[in-house]
C-alpha positions in Angstrom: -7.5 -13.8 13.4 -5.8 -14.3 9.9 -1.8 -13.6 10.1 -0.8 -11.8 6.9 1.7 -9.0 6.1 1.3 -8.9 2.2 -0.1 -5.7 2.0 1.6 -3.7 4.7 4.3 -2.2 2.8 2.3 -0.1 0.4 0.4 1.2 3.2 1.4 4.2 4.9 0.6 7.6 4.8 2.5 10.2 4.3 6.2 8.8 3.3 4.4 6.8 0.8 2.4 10.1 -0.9 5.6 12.0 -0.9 7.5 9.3 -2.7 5.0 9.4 -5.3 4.6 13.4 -5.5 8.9 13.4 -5.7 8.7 11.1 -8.6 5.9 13.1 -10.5 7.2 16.5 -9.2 4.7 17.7 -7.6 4.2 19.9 -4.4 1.1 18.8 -3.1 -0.1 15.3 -2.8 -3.1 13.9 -1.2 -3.5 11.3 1.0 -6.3 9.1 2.7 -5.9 7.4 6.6 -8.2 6.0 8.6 -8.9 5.3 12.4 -11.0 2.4 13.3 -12.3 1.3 16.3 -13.8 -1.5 17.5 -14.5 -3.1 21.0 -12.0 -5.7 22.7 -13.1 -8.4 25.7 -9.8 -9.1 25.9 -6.1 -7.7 27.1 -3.1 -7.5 25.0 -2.0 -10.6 25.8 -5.1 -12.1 24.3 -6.5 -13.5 27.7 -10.1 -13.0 27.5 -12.9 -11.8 30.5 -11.7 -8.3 30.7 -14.7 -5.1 30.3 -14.9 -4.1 26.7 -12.1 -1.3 25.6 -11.9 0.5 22.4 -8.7 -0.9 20.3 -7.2 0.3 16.9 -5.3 -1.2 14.0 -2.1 0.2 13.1 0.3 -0.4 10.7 4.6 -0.6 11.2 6.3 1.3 8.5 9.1 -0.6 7.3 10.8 2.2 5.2 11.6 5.8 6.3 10.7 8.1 6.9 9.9 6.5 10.5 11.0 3.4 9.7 9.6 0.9 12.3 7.1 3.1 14.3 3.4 2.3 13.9 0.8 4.1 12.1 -2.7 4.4 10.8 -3.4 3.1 7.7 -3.7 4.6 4.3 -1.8 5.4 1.3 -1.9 7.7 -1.7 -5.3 8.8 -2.6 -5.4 7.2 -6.5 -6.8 9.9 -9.7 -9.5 7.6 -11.0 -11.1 6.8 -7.4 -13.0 8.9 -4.4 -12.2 9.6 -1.2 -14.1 7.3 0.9 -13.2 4.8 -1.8 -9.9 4.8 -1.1 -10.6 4.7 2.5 -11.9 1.3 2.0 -9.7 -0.1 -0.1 -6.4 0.7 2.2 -8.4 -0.6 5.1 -9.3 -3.3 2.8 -6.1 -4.1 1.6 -3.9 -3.7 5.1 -6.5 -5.3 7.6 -9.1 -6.7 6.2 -12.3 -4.7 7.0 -15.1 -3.3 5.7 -16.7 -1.5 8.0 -20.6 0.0 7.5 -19.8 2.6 9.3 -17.0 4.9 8.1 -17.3 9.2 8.1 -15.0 11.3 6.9 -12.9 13.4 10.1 -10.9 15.9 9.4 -8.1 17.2 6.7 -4.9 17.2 8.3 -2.0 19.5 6.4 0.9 21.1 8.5 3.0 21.8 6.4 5.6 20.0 8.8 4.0 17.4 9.5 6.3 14.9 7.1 9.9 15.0 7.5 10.3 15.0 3.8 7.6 17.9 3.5 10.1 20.6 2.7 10.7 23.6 0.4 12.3 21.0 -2.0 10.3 17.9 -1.7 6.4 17.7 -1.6 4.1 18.6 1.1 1.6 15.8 2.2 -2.0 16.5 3.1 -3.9 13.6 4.6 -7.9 13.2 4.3 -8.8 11.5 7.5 -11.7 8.9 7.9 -13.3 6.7 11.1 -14.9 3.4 11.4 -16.5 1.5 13.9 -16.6 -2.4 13.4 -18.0 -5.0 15.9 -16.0 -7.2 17.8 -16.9 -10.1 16.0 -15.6 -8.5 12.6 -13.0 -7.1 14.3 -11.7 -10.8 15.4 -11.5 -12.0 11.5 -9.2 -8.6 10.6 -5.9 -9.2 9.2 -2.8 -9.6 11.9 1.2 -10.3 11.7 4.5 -8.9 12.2 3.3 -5.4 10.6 -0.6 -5.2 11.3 -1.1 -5.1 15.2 -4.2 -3.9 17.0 -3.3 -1.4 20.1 -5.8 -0.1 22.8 -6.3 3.3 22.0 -5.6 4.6 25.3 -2.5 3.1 25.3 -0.4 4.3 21.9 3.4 4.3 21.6 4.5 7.4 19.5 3.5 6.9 16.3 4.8 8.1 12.7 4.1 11.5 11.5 0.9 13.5 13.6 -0.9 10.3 13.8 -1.4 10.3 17.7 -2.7 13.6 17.1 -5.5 12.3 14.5 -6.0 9.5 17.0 -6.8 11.3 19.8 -9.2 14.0 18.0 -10.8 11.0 16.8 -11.7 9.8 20.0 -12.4 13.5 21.0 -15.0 13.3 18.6 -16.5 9.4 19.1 -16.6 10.5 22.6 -19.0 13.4 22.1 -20.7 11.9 18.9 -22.1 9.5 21.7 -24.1 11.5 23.7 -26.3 12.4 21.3 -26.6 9.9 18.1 -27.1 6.8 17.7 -23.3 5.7 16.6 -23.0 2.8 19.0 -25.1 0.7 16.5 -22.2 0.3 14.6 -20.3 -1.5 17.5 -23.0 -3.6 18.6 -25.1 -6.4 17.2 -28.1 -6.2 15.3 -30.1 -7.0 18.8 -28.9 -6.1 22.1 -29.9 -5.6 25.8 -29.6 -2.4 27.7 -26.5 -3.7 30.2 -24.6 -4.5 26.6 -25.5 -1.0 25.4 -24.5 0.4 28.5 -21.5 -1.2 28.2 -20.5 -0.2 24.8 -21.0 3.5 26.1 -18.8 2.9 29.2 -15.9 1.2 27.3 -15.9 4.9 24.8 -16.5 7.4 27.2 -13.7 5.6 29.7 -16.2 5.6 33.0 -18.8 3.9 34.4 -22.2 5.1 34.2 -25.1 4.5 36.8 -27.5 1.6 34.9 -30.8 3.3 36.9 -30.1 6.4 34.8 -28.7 5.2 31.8 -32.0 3.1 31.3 -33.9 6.0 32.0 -32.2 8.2 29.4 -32.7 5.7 26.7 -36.0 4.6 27.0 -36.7 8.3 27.0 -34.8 9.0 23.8 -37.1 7.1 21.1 -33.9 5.5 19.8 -34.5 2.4 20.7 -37.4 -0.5 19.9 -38.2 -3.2 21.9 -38.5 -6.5 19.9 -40.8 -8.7 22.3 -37.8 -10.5 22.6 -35.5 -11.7 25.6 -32.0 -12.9 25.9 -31.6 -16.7 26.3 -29.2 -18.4 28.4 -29.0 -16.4 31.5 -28.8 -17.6 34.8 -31.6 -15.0 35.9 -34.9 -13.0 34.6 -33.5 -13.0 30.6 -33.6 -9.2 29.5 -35.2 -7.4 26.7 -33.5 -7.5 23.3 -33.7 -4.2 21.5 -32.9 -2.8 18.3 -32.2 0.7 16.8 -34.9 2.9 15.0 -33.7 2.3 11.5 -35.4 5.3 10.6 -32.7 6.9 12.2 -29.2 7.2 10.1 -26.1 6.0 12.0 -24.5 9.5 10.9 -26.4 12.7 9.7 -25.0 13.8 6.4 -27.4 16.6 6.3 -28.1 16.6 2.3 -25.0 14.9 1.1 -24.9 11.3 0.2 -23.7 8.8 2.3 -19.8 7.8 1.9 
């Protein structure tokens, strides 16, 4: 993984957008955050073997308010751009990434919800996105003293309502699983049923029975088989598949995609 820091410090949610909404005098400003996942073979000491678990990039605030606690990141959403624009660009700018998949979550505004959101100072409201990135993007994202990926299971209490966002977002990756076809964006283009399985084990947080699961995705027209097999195993090689790219990674109903 690259080991940078440069871009850290302009990156962090709501202390950041009130700053700016202070100096303007404003009472409302808007800001953009995001929560990616992506799937980790590895523990956080880096040793590698362990089952796939999902992991997130956060980012340490090094001013206050919460100075030194981690969050997600994101920054002040800027007049001349769009939303999901500036999603990618914070993402872009503090890890690295670019993910393909990114959808837009929820609007988070409690009115307390920054320290500095009072009567006298401006009231943050943060447009939340997610991503999904594969673990071989995931292993060329940006690292360092202030960039640090976290299982997401496993979060020390972050700055502002961020484990809050965090853990709807996983509420919602959880259930977005059993019925589209999201895990295409933390998989390969080609894949075998056990690696699919797996991908689905490591989000819902429990094993599933293989017997069944193959049964429930053969039966679900997602899938195409590609004639192909993996190499390289020591026994029968298994059937490669691919998703139906008919099939959108996220319905947006009539609206374009972000």
């Amino acid at each position: 993984m690259a080991n940078s820091d440069a871009n850290s410090e302009a990156h962090a949610d709501a202390g950041d957008a009130t700053a700016r909404a202070q100096a303007s005098g404003a009472d409302v400003e808007l800001a953009v955050s995001t929560v990616i996942f992506a799937l980790r073979s590895d523990d956080r000491f880096g040793a590698q073997g362990t089952s796939p678990t999902l992991w997130l990039p956060l980012v340490r605030r090094i001013r206050e308010p919460f100075e030194g606690r981690w969050a997600l990141p994101g920054g002040p959403l800027h007049v001349t751009e769009g939303l999901a624009d500036a999603a990618r660009r914070t993402l872009g700018d503090t890890t690295g990434l670019a993910p393909r998949y990114l959808e837009q979550l929820y609007a988070f505004g409690d009115v307390d919800r920054s320290p500095a959101g009072t009567a006298d100072t401006a009231r943050v409201v943060s447009i939340v996105y997610w991503a999904l990135v594969g673990s071989g993007e995931a292993s060329r994202a940006t690292v360092g003293q202030n960039v640090r990926w976290f299982p997401a299971d496993e979060l020390p209490p972050l700055a502002f309502d961020h484990n809050v966002i965090v853990e709807y977002a996983l509420w919602r990756l959880r259930n977005k699983m059993e019925y589209s076809r999201i895990a295409h964006a933390l998989l390969g283009e080609t894949f075998t049923l056990a690696q699919l399985r797996e991908v689905h084990e490591a989000v819902l947080g429990r094993p599933l029975d293989p017997a069944n699961f193959r049964r429930a995705m053969e039966a679900s027209d997602s899938l195409v088989d590609t004639g192909e097999r993996l190499t390289g195993t020591r026994h029968r090689p298994p059937k490669l598949y691919r998703y139906d790219e008919s099939v959108d990674l996220a319905d947006n109903g009539p609206l374009p995609p972000p």
